[in-house]
N, C-alpha and C positions, 0 to 999 in steps of 0.2 A: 504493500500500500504506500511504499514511503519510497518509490521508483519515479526516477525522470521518466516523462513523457514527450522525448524528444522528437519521435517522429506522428505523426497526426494519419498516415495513410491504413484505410480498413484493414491493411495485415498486419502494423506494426503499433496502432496506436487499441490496448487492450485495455482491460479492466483491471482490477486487481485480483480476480480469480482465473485461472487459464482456459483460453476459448472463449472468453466476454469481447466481446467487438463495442467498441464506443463508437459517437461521429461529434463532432465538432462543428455541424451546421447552422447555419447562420438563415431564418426565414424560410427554412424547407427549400433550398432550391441545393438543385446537385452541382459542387463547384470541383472544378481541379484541385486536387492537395499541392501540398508540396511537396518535391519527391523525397522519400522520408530516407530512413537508414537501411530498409531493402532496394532503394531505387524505382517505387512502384509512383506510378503517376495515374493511378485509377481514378474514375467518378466516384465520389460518393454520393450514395443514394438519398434522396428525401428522408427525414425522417415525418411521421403520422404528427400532424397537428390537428386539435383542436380547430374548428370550423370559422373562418373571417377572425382568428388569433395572428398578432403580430409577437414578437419577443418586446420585453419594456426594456430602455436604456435604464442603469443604475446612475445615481447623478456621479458626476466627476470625479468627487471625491474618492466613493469605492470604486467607481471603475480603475482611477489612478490603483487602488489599494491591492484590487485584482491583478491587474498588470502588473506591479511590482511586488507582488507574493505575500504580499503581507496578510490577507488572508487566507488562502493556503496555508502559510506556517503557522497563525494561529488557529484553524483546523485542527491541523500535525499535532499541535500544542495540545489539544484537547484531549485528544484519541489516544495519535501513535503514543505519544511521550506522557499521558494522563499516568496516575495513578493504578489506574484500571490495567495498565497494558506495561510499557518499557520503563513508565516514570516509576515503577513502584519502588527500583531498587539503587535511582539514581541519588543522587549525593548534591548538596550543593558546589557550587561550581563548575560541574559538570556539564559539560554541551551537547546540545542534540543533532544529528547530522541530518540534515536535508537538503534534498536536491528537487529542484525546481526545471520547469523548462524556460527555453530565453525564445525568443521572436528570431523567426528564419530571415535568412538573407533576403533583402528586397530583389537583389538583382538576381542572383544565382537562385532562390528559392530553395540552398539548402539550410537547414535546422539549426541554429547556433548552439553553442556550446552550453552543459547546463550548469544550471546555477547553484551552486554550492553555499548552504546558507549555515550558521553555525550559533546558533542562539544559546545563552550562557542560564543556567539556573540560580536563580539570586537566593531565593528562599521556597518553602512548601510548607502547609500546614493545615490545619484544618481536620478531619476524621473522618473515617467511609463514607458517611452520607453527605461531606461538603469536603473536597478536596483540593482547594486552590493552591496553583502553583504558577511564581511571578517568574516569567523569564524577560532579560535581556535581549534584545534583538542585534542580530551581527552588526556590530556598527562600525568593521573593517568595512562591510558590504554597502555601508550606505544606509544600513537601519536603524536609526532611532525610534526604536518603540519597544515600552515598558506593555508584554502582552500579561494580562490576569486568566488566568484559564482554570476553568474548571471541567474537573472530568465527569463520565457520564455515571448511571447506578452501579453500585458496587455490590449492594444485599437485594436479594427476591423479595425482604420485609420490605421495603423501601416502596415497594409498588403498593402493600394496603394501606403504607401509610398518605401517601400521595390519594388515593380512592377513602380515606376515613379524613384524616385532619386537616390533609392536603385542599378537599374542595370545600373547606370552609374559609369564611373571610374575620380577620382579626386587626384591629388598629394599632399600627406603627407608628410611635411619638418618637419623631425625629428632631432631634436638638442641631438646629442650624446657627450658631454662633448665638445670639440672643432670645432668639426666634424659633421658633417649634412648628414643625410641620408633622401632618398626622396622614399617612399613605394606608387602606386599607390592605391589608398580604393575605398571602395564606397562611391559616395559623403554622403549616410543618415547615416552610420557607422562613418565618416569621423567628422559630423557633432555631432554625439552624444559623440565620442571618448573628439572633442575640448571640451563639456561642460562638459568630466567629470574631465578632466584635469585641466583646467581654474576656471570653477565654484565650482565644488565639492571637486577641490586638491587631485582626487583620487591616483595620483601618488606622491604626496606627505606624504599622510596619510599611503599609501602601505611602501615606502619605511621606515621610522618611525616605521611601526611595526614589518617589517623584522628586522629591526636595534636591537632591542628589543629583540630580538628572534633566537642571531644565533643559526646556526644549524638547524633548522628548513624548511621542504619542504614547497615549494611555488607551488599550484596546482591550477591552475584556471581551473571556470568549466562552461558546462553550455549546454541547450536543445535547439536546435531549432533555435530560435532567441538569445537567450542566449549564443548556441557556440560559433556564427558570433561572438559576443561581447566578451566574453572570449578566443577566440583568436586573435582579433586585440589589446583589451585590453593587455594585456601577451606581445604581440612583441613589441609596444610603449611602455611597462615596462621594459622590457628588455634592449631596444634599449638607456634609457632614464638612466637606473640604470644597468651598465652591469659591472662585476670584471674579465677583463680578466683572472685574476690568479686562478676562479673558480674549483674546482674538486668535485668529489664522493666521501666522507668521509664513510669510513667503521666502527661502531661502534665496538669497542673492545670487544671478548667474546659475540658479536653477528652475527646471518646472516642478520639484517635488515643494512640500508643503510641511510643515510640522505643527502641531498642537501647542496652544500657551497652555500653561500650566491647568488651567479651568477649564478646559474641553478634557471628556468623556466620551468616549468610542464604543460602540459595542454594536458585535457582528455574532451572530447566533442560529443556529440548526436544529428546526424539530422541537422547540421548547411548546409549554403547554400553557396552559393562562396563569395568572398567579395574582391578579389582581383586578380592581374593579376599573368600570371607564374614567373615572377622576384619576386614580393612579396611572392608568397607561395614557393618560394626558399630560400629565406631569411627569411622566420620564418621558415622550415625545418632545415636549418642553427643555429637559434639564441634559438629555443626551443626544449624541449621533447615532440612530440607530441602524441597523440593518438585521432585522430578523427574515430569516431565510426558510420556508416548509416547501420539502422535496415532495416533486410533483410527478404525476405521469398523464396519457391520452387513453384512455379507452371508450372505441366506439367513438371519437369525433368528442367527447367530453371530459377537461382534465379534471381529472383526482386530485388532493393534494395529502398528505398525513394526515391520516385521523386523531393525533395524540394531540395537533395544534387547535383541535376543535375542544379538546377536553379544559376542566371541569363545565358544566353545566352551571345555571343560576344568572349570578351576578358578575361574571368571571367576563373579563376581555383580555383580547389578545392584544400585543404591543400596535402603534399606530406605523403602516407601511410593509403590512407581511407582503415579502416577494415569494412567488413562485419560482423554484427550482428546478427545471426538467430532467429530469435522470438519463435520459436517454439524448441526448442534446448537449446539453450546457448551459439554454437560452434561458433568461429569466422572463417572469409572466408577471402584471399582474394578478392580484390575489386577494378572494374576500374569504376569510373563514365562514365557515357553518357551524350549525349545531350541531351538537352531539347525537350521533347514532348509533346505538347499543346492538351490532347487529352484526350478521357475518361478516357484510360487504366492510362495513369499518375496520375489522379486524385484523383482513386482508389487504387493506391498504395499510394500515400499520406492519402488516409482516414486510409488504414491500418495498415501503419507503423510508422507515422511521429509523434503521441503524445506518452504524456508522461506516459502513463500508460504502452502501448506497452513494454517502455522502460526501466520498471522497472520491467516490469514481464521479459525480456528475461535476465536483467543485472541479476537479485536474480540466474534465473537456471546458469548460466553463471561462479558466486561464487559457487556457491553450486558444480558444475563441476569440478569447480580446486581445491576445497577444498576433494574432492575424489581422485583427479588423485594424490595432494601433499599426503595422507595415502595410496596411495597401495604401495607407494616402502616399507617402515615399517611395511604393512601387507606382501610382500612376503619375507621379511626379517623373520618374524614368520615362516611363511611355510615353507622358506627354513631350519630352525631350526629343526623343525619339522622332514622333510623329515632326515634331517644328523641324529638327534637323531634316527630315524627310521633305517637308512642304519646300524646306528653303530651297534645296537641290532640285528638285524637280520646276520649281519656277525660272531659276538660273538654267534651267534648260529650256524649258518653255520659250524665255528672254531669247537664250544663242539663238533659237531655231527660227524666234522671228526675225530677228537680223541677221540669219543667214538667207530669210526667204526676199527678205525686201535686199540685200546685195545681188539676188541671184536674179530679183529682176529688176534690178539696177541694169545688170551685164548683157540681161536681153533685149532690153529698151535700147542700151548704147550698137550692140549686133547689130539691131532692126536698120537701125540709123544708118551704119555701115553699110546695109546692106542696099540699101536703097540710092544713096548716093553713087556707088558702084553702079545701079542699074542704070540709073540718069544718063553716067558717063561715060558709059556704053552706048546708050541712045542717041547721045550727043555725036561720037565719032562715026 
């Protein structure tokens, strides 16, 4: 799962289980690849859309975030390297290896070299059912960002508590500097949020290493049960450590961007409601969001995660769910539903809601924008092309007219010749 996805063409660009075929298309039309690392330069096939469905642009900001890996590795961060999986037996200090793909050649159309990214582990804490762990972003690479991830369920108990205390609503009295704000949670969020505060000083330790680190984006992440967590996490950060005087600092002599100290980022997969419509108005408000529920097409109608529909009542989901296409890369717009207690939900849970799903649709998803940011530089060539083309061909055009008007220059003058010569024949 934690493999470069250098080449894009139907034999070389696979899933993470062997014999999975990905595609990487853009609007359902079948485009040329690039010739990837077997040399194949096949069509790729349409994939099945949804009926008068376009894909939605993500605004700048993430698309930048896409392109330049940054959520992908806090993906990685979630999964591969969580608690759950590699991170159990890492150490602080320790780095995690990942490889990314880069943007193929404009000219040549072969695959660039991949990207080797190496993010440092600062700290880890927290207990099975909340597992945050703050990594360092390679900033040899160019990355300044402070990622907050949390990993997915660790205990099977974890799911009645989520269906008992989970879908009930409880008030959160938040101490904002003088000022107390009250977010309604879920009481089992509610309850893991206090120990991570209280017992763990998670927001103490956060703030400490922002401090450390201006300049630096603040990106919390996370899958599933991990988003719920990294996005109640993120607003009670927020809420707790906020600089009104915050802005988007533009790096000089660059297009990338970085966070003043009072932006909040968070990018999320598969999480389920965890609060009423006033709270996910007020982190709409207080954050960057991008919550992500992985989608599919069947029969002409997409599906999206059933687990994003979950709890029932008073319960909403964060404001700006994008659709995730598994089978694509493309994002959709996306209105959750209600909860349906039934096979068909079940099933779309089986086949959307882990995290493999999520990381096969995230890679073709990178691999997409990183095509769409080289075509303006390739049609920038062709347009070259084409002008060098018009110029030469007019430069002939030009000769050929003034070789037509010299050559009846030279017949006109003949004529003349010729005629005179008859005269003077006539004459003798």
């Amino acid at each position: 799962v934690n493999r470069c996805l250098s080449c894009c063409c139907p034999r070389c660009f696979r899933g993470s289980e062997p014999g999975e075929e990905g595609s990487s298309l853009r609007g359902g039309l079948a485009t040329p690849t690039s010739m990837g690392a077997c040399g194949s330069t096949e069509l790729r096939a349409p994939g099945q859309r949804a009926k008068q469905e376009a894909p939605t642009l993500l605004s700048a900001y993430w698309l930048r975030s896409l392109q330049e890996g940054r959520l992908n590795t806090a993906l990685l961060l979630s999964t591969v390297f969580s608690e759950k999986y590699s991170g159990r037996r890492m150490e602080v200090g320790e780095v995690a290896e990942i490889s990314l793909p880069t943007a193929s050649d404009p000219v040549t159309c072969e695959p660039g070299k991949p990207r080797q990214l190496r993010p440092k582990l600062l700290f880890r804490t927290g207990c099975l059912q909340a597992s945050p762990f703050l990594w360092l972003g390679d900033e040899e690479a160019g990355d300044a960002t402070l990622y907050v991830c949390f990993g997915p369920l660790r205990q099977k108990r974890q799911v009645m508590k989520i269906f008992s205390s989970g879908s009930t609503l409880q008030e959160d009295v938040v101490k904002c500097g003088d000022a107390t704000q009250v977010v309604r949670v879920s009481n089992y969020i509610k309850s893991l949020l206090d120990r991570l505060w209280a017992d763990d000083r998670l927001g103490e330790r956060l703030s400490a290493a922002v401090a450390e680190r201006p300049g630096h984006r603040v990106l919390f992440a996370g899958v599933s049960h991990g988003a719920v967590l990294a996005q109640a996490a993120a607003l009670r950060f927020k809420l707790t450590w906020s600089d009104p005087d915050a802005a988007m600092q533009t790096l000089s002599g660059t297009g990338q961007t970085r966070c003043a100290s009072g932006e909040v980022t968070v990018v999320s997969w598969n999480g389920y409601k965890w609060t009423d419509a006033q709270g996910a108005a007020l982190a709409g408000q207080q954050l960057r969001l991008l919550p992500v529920a992985l989608s599919m097409v069947e029969a002409g109608v997409r599906l999206v995660d059933s687990v994003v529909e979950y709890p029932a009542g008073e319960f909403e989901p964060m404001p700006g769910v994008t659709a995730l296409d598994r089978d694509t890369g493309d994002f959709f717009e996306c209105v959750v539903g209600k909860v349906h207690r039934n096979l068909e939900s079940m099933n779309r849970m089986r086949q959307l809601h882990f995290a493999q799903a999520v990381l096969k649709a995230m890679k073709m998803a990178m691999v997409a924008s990183l095509a769409d940011e080289v075509a303006e530089p390739r049609a920038v060539v062709e347009m070259m092309v084409q002008r060098s083309l018009s110029r030469r061909l007019s430069d002939i055009l030009t000769a050929e007219e003034s070789f037509m008007a010299i050559a009846a220059d030279v017949a006109t003058e003949d004529s003349d010749e010729s005629e005179e010569s008859s005269a003077a024949q006539g004459q003798r």
